[in-house]
Structures are given as structure tokens and as C-alpha cells.
C-alpha positions in Angstrom: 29.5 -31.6 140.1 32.5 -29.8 140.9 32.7 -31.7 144.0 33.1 -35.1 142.2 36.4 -34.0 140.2 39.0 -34.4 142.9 37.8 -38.1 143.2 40.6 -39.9 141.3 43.5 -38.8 143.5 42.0 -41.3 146.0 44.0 -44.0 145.1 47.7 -42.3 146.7 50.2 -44.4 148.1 49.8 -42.8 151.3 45.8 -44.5 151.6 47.3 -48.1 150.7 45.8 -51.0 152.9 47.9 -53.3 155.1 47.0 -56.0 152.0 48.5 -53.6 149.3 51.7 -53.1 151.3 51.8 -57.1 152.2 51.7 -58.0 148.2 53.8 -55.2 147.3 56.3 -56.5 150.1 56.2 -60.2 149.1 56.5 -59.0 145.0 59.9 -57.0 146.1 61.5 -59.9 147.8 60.3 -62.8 145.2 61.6 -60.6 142.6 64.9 -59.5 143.7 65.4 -63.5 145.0 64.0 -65.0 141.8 67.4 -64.7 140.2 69.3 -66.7 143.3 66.8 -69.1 143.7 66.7 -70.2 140.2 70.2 -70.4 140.0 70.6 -72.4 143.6 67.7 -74.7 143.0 67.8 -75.3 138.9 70.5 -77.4 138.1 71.7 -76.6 134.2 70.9 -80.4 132.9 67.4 -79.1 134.0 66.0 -78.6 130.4 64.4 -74.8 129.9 61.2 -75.4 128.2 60.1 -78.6 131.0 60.7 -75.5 133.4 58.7 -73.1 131.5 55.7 -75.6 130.5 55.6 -76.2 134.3 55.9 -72.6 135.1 52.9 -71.5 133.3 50.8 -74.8 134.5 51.4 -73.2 138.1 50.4 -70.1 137.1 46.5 -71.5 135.7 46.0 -73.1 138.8 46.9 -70.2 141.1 44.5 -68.3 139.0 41.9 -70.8 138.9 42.0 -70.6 142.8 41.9 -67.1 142.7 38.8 -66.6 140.7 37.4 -69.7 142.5 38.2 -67.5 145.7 36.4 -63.8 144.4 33.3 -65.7 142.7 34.2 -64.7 139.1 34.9 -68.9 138.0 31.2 -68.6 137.5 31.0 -66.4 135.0 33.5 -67.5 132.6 31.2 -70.1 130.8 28.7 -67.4 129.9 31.0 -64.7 129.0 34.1 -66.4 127.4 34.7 -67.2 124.0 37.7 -68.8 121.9 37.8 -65.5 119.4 37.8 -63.0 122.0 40.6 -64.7 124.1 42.6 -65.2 120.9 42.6 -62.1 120.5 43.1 -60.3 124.0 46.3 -63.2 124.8 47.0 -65.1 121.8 50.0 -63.1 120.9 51.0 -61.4 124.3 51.0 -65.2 125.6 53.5 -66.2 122.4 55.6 -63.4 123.1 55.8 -64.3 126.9 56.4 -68.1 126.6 59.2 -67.0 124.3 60.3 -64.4 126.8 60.4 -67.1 129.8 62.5 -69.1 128.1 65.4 -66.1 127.2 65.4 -65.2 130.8 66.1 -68.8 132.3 68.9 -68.6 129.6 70.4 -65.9 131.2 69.5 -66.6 135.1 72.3 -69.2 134.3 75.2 -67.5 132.8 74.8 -63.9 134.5 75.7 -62.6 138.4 71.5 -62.6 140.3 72.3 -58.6 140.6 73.1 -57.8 136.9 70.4 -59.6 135.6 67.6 -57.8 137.6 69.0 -54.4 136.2 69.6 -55.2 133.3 65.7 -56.8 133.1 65.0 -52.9 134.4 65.3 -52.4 130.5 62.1 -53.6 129.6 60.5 -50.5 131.0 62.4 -48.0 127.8 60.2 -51.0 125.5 57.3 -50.9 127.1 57.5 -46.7 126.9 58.2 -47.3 123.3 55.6 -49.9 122.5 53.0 -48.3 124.6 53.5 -44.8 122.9 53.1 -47.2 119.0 50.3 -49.0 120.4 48.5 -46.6 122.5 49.5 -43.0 121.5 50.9 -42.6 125.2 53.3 -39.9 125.4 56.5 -39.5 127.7 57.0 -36.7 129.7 60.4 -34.7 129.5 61.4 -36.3 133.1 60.5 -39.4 132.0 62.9 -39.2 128.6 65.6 -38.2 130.9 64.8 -41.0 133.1 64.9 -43.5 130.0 68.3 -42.5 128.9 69.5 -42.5 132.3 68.6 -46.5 132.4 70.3 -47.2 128.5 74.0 -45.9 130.3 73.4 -47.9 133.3 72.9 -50.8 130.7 75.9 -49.8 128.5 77.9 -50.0 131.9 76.7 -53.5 133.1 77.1 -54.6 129.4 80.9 -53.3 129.5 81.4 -54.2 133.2 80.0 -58.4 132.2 81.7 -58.2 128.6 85.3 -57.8 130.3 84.2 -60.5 132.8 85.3 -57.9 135.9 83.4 -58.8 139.2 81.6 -61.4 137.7 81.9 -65.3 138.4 81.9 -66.8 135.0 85.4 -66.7 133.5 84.2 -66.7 129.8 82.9 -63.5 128.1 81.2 -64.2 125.4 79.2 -66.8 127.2 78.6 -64.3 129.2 77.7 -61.8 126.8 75.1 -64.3 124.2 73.9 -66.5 126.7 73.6 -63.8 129.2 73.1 -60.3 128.4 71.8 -61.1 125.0 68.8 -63.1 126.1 68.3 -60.6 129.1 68.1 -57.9 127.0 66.0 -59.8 123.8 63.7 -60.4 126.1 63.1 -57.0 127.6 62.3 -56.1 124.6 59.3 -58.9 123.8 58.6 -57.6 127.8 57.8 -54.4 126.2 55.8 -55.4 123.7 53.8 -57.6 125.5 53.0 -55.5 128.4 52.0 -52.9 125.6 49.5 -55.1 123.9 48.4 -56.7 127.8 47.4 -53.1 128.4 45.3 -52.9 124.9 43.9 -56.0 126.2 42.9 -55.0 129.6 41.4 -51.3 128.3 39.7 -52.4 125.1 38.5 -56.0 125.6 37.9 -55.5 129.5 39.6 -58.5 130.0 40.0 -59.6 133.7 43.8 -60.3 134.9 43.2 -63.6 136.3 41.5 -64.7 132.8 44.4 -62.8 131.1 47.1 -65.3 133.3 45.0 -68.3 132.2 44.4 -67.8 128.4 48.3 -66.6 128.0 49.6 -69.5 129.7 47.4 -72.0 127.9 48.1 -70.4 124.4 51.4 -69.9 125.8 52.4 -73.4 126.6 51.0 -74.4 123.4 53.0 -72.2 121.4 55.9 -74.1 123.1 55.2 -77.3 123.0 54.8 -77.0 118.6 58.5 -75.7 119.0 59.8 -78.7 120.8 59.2 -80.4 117.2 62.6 -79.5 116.0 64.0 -77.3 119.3 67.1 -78.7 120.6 64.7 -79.0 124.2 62.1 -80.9 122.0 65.5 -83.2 121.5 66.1 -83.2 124.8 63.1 -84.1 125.7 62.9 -86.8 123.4 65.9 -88.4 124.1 65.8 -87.8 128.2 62.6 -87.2 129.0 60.5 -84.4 130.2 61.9 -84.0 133.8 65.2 -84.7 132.8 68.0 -83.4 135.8 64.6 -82.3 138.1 64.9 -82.9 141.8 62.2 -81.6 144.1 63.6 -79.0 145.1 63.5 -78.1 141.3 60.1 -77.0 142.2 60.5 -74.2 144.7 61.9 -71.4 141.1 59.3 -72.9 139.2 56.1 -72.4 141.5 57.9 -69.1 143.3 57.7 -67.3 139.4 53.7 -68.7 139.1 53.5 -66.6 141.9 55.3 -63.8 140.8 52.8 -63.4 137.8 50.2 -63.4 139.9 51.0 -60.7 142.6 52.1 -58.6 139.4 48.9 -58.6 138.4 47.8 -58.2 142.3 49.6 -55.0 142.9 49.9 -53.4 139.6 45.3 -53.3 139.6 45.9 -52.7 143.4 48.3 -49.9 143.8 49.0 -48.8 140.5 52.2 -48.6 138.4 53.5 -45.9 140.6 54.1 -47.9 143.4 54.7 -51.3 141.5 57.7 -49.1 140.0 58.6 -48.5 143.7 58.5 -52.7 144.3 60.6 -53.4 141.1 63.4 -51.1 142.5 62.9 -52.7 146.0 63.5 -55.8 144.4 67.2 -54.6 143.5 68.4 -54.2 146.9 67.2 -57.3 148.2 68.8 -58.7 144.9 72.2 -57.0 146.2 71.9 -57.5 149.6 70.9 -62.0 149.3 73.9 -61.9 146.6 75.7 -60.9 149.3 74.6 -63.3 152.3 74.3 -66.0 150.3 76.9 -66.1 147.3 79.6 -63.7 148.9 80.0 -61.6 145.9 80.2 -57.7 146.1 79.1 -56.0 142.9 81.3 -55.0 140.2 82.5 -51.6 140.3 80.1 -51.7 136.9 77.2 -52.7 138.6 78.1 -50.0 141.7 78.3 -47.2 139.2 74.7 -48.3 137.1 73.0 -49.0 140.6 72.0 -45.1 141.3 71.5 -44.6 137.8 69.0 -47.7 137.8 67.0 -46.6 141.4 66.9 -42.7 140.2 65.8 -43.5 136.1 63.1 -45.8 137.3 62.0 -43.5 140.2 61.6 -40.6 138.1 60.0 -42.4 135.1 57.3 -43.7 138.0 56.9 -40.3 139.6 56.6 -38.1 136.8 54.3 -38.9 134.2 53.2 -37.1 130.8 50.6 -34.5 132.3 47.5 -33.4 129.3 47.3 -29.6 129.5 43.5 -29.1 129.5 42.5 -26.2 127.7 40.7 -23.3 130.4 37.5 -22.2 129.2 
């Protein structure tokens, strides 16, 4: 029995398959680029919501493939119900839709490398909601680690309020229709990745059914706010695809994706090394800005960067350890 013990430290980094390390490769590039290639490929006419109600159809039918693909399609009409899925994604999939639509906000109105740091936020909510929700404690390392990430996002918040190294000229667009929504919706991040996990431990909820029952409940939620949202205006007076082209598609389908190998590496790897992808996806964020917009980072963002790699590293290597009790 003894013998049996030392079974969960089988799943190290160091064992990952050549499939692990191609999704956790192809999550750290679509994540650090997802900022550019909105940006390059969205035009701003294009209204949010169309983009997010499009988004989240994407994202069903990759996951309908997907359980297609690993047999599990067949089981949903004996084993799903309307309560239970209401209750596993109902909220978490409000919360998202709402989230989606803060981040394309600020995509527009904030340089591609300080809005993937200062998204890095979401992890000090998701420690906070997690611990509310779940009674999961922080390590020492790991508070250290969260206070190291709030300075580097007091110093990207000073560094885009003051409109140094950054493209836009104004700074209080930049500030609420950038950082503001950024931040807002790291927070909801939190949250719902706090409730997802209750979800996926408690109900035993599958990830691909997860993607499917947020993004229907989701894009329902939004579609009652386009009733009297400005986009619902837009909508009305414009139409749905209003300033689309078809290349409009390529940031829309590329974050469908993005959801899906989220869930693809986080059940195959493991936070650890998904923590590992996220700060990946920072350098490539850097180094495209770079090649393909010509802008170096503000001093700001050169002075948060270590502080954004090492609080995120740390949080992901050190966790809260139980002392067990020696008989």
C-alpha cells in the first residue's frame, strides 16, 4: 500500500507527451498574438457584441467536434439535464460573456504588450475567489508572488495613464476604455474561473460540455442586453455584421480556439505548466509587437516585465503545501 503513495507525482512536466508540449506551444503563441491580431484584423466600426456572439458560436462547434472526435457526443442525451447545466455554467458563462466584451474594449485602446500583463491580474482574483469559494489557501511564496504582480500593475497603470511609450495620444481613453475594462474584467476572470473549478470538482462536469453550456447561456445573456445596449442600437440601426470584412474572422475563430486549448492543456498538464504557457505568451507578445508594430515597450512596461515573469513563476511553482500530521 505504501507502494501506491508516490503515484500522483506522475504527472511532472518532465514526462509531458510531444501532444502536451504541441498545445502548450500553440496556447503560448495564440495568446501572446491574440492582442495584435485583434487589433490588425478588427476594424473599430466592427460592433463588440456581433464579435463576441460569433466568438462563442465558434467555440460550440469546436467543442461539438471535439466530443464528436473522443466519443462522449453520445452520452450527453442520457446524462444532461437543463438544472444541472444551469447550475454548473449558468453564472460562470454570464460573467464570461460580460468579460469578452470588456477585453475587446480594451484590445482597442491599449499597446498588445500592456494588455497581456495587465490581464496577468486575473490570477491575484482567481487566488482570492478560489480561497472564498473553495477554502484554498496561499502559500507564503505565493503572497509574495501576488504583490509582486499588483506593483507591476500600478507601474503599467502609471506608465499608460501619462501616455509615455504608448501609441494613443489621449490618457484617459486610455485609462477607462483601456485599463479599466482590462482590469474589470480580471476580476469577473477570477470569479469565474473560481466557480468553473467548483463546477468541474463538484458537478463532474466535462470541459467540453462546460465550453458548450457557457457559450449558449452565454450568448443568451447578451443578446437580452442588446435590448437597450448601445451595440443592441447598433445593431438595430446597422445591422449585425456591421464594418466585418473576412478577414474579420481570423480574431474571432483564433479566441474559439484559445478556449479550447485552455481547457486542453490546463486537464492535460496542469496549472503549473499552463502558468509556464501564459508567461510564454508575454514574450511572444513583446517580441510580434516588435516585428510587426515597431514599438519598443515603455520604460513602464520594461520595469513590470521581470516583476510579471518572476510573480507568476513563483505563484505556479510554489503552492500552499498541507502539513500532514505523523502518527
Amino acid at each position: 500500500m505504501a507502494a501506491k503513495k508516490p503515484k500522483p507525482p506522475a504527472p511532472n512536466p518532465g514526462t509531458m507527451s510531444p501532444r502536451v508540449w504541441f498545445y502548450s506551444s500553440l496556447l503560448a503563441f495564440q495568446y501572446g498574438a491574440q492582442p495584435l491580431i485583434s487589433k490588425r484584423f478588427t476594424r473599430r466600426e466592427v460592433i463588440v457584441t456581433s464579435s463576441v456572439l460569433t466568438c462563442e458560436v465558434a467555440k460550440v462547434v469546436c467543442a461539438l467536434i471535439l466530443m464528436a472526435k473522443d466519443g462522449s457526443l453520445k452520452k450527453l442525451a442520457k446524462e444532461w439535464t437543463l438544472m444541472g447545466s444551469l447550475t454548473a455554467s449558468g453564472l460562470p458563462a454570464a460573467i464570461y460573456a460580460l468579460q469578452n466584451s470588456l477585453l475587446q474594449i480594451s484590445y482597442r485602446n491599449l499597446d498588445s504588450l500592456t494588455f497581456s500583463m495587465l490581464n496577468q491580474t486575473k490570477i491575484i482574483f482567481t487566488a482570492l475567489f478560489t480561497y472564498v469559494i473553495l477554502s484554498q489557501r496561499q502559500s507564503i511564496q505565493q503572497i509574495g508572488a501576488l504583490f509582486l504582480l499588483i506593483m507591476a500593475a500600478v507601474l503599467l497603470s502609471i506608465g499608460e495613464g501619462s501616455s509615455k511609450g504608448s501609441s494613443s495620444g489621449d490618457p484617459e481613453l486610455i485609462l477607462f476604455y483601456g485599463i479599466v475594462p482590462v482590469l474589470v474584467a480580471s476580476i469577473l476572470s477570477g470569479l469565474a474561473s473560481a466557480l468553473c473549478q467548483w463546477s468541474s470538482q463538484v458537478k463532474k462536469h466535462s470541459p467540453y460540455l462546460m465550453t458548450i453550456e457557457m457559450s449558449i447561456v452565454g450568448s443568451l445573456c447578451l443578446l437580452g442586453s442588446t435590448y437597450k445596449s448601445p451595440d443592441g442600437e447598433a445593431i438595430r440601426r446597422h445591422g449585425f455584421f456591421y464594418g466585418w470584412t473576412p478577414l474579420t474572422l481570423i480574431p474571432v475563430v483564433a479566441n474559439a480556439l484559445c478556449g479550447i486549448l485552455v481547457g486542453l492543456v490546463t486537464s492535460l498538464a496542469g496549472g503549473v505548466r499552463k502558468g509556464f504557457v501564459i508567461v510564454s505568451a508575454l514574450v511572444v507578445t513583446a517580441m510580434l509587437q516588435f516585428l510587426f508594430e515597431g514599438k519598443p515597450p515603455s520604460l513602464y512596461c520594461l520595469a513590470a516585465f521581470p516583476l510579471v515573469i518572476g510573480s507568476i513563476s513563483i505563484y505556479q511553482k510554489y503552492p500552499y503545501q498541507v502539513k500532514k500530521k505523523e502518527a
